[in-house]
GUGUKE-223537 format. One record per residue (C-alpha): residue number from 1; residue in one letter; z, x, y. Coordinates in pm, 1 decimal, padded with zeros to 6 digits. Example, Ala and Ser with C-alpha at 12.3 -4.5 7.8 and 13.67 -1.06 7.14 Angstrom:
BEGIN
 pos code       c3       c1       c2
   1    A  00780.0  01230.0 -00450.0
   2    S  00714.0  01367.0 -00106.0
//
This chain:
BEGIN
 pos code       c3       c1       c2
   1    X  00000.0  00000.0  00000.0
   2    X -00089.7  00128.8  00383.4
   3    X  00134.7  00218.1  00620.1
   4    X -00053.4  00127.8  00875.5
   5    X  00089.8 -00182.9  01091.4
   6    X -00177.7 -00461.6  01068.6
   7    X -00303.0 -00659.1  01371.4
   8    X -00024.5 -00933.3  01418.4
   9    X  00230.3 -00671.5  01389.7
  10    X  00018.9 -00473.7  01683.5
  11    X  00004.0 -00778.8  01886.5
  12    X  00386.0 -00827.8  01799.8
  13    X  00402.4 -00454.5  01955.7
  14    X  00195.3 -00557.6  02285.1
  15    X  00435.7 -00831.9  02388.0
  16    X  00230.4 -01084.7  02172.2
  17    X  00403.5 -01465.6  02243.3
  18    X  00587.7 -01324.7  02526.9
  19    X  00524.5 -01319.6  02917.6
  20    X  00501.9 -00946.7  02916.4
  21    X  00182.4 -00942.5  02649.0
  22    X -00101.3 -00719.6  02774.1
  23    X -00409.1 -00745.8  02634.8
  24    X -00447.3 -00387.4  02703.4
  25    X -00218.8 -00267.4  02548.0
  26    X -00297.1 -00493.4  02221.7
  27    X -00666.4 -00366.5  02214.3
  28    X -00540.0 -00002.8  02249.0
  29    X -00287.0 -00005.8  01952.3
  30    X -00540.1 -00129.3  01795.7
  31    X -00778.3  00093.1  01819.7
  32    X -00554.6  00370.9  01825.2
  33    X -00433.3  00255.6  01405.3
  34    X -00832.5  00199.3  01346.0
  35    X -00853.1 -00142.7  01342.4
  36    X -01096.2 -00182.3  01605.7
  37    X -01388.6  00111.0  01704.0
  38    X -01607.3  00090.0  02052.9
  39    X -01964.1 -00021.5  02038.5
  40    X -02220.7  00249.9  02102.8
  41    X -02353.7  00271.5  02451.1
  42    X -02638.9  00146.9  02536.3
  43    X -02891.5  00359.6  02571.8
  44    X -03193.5  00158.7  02686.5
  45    X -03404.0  00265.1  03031.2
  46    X -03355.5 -00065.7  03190.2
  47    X -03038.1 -00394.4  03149.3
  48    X -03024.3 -00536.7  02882.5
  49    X -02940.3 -00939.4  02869.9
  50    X -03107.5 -01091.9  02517.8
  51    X -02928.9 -00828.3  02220.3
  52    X -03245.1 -00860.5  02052.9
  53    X -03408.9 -00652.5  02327.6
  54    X -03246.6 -00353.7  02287.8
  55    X -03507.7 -00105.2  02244.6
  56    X -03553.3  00075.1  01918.1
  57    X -03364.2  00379.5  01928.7
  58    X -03098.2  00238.6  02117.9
  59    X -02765.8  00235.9  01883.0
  60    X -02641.6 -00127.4  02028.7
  61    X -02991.9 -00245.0  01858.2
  62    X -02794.1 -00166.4  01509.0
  63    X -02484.6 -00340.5  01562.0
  64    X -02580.6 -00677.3  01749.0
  65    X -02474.6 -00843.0  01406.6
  66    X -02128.6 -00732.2  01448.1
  67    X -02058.1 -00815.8  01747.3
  68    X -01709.5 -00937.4  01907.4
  69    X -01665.8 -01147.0  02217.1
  70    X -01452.1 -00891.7  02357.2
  71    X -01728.2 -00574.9  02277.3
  72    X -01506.7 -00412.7  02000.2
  73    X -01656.7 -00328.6  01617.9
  74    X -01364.8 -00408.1  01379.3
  75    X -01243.8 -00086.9  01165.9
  76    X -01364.7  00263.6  01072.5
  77    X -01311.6  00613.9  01249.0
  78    X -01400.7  00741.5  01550.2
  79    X -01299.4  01082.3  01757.6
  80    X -00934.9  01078.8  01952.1
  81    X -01133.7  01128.3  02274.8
  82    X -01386.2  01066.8  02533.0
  83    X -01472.5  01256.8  02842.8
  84    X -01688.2  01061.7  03062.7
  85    X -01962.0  01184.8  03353.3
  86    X -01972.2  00934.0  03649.8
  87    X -02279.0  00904.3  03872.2
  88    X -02406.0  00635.3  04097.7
  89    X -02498.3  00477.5  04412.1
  90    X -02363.9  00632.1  04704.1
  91    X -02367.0  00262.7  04871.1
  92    X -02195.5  00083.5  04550.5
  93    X -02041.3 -00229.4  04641.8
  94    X -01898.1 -00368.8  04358.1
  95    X -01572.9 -00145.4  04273.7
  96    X -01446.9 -00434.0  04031.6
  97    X -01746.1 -00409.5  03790.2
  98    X -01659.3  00002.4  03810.0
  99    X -01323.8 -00064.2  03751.7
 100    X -01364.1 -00305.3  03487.6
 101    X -01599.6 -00057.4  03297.5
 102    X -01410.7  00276.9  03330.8
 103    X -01115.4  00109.4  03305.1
 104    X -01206.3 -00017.8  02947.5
 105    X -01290.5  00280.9  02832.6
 106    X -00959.7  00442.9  02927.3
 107    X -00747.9  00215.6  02730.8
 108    X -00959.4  00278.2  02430.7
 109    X -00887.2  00644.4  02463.9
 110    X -00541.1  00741.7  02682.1
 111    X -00442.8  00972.4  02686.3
 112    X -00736.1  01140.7  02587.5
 113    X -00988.5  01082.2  02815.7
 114    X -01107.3  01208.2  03120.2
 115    X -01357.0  01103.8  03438.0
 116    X -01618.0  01396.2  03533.6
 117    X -01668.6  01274.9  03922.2
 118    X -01943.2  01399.9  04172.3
 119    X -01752.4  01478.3  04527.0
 120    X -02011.2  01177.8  04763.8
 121    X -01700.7  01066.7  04977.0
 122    X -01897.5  00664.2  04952.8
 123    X -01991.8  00455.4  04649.1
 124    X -01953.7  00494.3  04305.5
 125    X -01795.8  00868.1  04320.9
 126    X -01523.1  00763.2  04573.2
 127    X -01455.8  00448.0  04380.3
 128    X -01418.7  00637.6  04018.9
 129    X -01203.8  00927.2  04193.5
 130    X -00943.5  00647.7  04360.5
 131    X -00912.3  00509.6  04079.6
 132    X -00858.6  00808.6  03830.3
 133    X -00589.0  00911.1  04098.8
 134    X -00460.5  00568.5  04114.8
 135    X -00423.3  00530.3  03710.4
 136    X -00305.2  00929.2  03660.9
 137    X -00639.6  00945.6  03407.2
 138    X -00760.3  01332.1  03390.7
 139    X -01071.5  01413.5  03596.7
 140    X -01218.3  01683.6  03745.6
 141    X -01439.8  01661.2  04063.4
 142    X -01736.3  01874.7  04127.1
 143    X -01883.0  01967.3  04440.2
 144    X -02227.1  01995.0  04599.8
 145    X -02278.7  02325.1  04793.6
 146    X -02489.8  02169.4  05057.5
 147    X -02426.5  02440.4  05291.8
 148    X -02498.6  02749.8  05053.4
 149    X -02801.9  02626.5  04981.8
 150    X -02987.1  02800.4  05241.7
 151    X -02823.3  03142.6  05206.2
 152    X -02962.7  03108.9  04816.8
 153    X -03306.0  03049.9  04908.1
 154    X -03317.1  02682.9  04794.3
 155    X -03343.4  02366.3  04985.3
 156    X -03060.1  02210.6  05146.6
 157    X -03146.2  01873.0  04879.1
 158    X -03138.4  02088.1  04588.5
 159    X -02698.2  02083.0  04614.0
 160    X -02695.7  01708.1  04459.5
 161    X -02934.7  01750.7  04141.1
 162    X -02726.6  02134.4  04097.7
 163    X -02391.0  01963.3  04117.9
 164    X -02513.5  01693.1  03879.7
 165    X -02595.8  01990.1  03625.8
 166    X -02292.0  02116.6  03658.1
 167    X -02120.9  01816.4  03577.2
 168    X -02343.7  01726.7  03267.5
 169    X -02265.9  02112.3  03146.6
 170    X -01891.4  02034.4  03150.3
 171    X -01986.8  01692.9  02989.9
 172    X -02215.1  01893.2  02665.2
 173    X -01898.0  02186.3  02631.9
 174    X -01610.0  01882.1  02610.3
 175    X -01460.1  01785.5  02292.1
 176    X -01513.6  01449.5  02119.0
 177    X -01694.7  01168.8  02198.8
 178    X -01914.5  01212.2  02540.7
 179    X -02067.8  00960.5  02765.1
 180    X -02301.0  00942.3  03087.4
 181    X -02181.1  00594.1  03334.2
 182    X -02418.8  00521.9  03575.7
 183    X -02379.1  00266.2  03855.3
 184    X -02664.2  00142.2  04057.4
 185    X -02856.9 -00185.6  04103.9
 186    X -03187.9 -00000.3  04119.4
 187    X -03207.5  00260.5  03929.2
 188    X -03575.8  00303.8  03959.3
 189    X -03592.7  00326.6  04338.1
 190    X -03291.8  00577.6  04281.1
 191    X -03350.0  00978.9  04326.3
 192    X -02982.8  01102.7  04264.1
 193    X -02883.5  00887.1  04016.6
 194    X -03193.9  00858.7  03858.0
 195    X -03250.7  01256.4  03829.6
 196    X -02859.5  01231.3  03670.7
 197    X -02943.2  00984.3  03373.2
 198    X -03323.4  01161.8  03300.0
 199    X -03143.4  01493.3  03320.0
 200    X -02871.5  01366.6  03034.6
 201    X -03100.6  01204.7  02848.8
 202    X -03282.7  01486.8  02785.4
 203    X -03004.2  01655.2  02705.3
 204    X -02980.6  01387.8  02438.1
 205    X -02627.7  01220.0  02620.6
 206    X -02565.4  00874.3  02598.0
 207    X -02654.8  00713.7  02907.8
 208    X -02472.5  00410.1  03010.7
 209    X -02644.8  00170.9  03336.2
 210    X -02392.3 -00043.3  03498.3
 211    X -02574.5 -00303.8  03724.9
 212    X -02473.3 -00631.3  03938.1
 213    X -02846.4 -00712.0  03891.7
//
């Protein structure tokens, strides 16, 4: 016989029939005893609304059968942690979705997971750094050396994309599980963000689009 508490005793844990419950904390015990995995990110150029358009080599294609309501894959193993590369639209306006996304991610994974952040003080970058320092999640924030640029011979819009590699290196030499978010309505007109999710796709990184659209 397992040792291993079953869901109603994990729910029991979480504060289940009390006012204190937290779903939160429910769906992170249970993932932390292996009762619940997450589903593979999407992978797919554009947003995806019908499951059954998911194009072929994306890995949420596979597992559309096996869905849950609430996005989680009942049992099996996965690695302890996740380290997760943030790009996005420097005029994001919809901090809730961002929060709702990164934040779901962290409670699969705390305390092992951690936010790679670009330094744009607007959009998606601030948003994803308050909140890492607002939750006490691990993150490290990389800068772009606008102002060097010149003394190294290359142009003054070549810090971005070099920053961005920088941050996808630290991404490919992290431990575990690894994962590219990106956040913008229109990722096509997009240069920065864009150049971000072609560059880790490439690279063969799971590249995640978050979009209000």
């Amino acid at each position: 016989m397992s040792d291993r508490p079953g869901p109603y005793e994990l729910w029991r844990q979480a504060g289940g029939g009390t006012p204190a419950y937290s779903r939160q904390e429910y769906h992170r015990l249970m993932v932390s005893h292996g009762h619940l995995v997450l589903r593979p990110a999407c992978i797919c150029a554009r947003v995806v609304d019908d499951p059954a358009e998911h194009e072929p080599a994306c890995p949420r294609l596979k597992d559309n059968d096996r869905r849950l309501a609430c996005g989680w894959l009942p049992g099996g193993e996965q690695s302890p942690r996740l380290t997760v590369a943030v790009t996005g639209d420097r005029n994001w306006r919809h901090p809730l979705m961002l929060k709702l996304t990164l934040g779901g991610l962290a409670v699969a994974f705390l305390p092992d997971f951690e936010l790679l952040i670009g330094d744009c003080p607007a959009g998606a970058d601030a948003q994803a750094l308050d909140l890492a320092r607002g939750a006490g999640w691990a993150h490290r924030v990389f800068h772009a050396r606008w102002d060097e640029m010149e003394a190294e011979g290359k142009p003054r819009n070549a810090a971005g994309p070099l920053r961005n590699r920088e941050m996808l290196d630290a991404l490919q030499a992290a431990d575990g599980q690894r994962l590219v978010v990106a956040f913008h309505d229109h990722l096509d007109h997009s240069k920065g963000t864009k150049d971000c999710a072609d560059e880790a796709k490439r690279r063969g990184l799971p590249v995640y689009l978050v979009s209000k659209l």
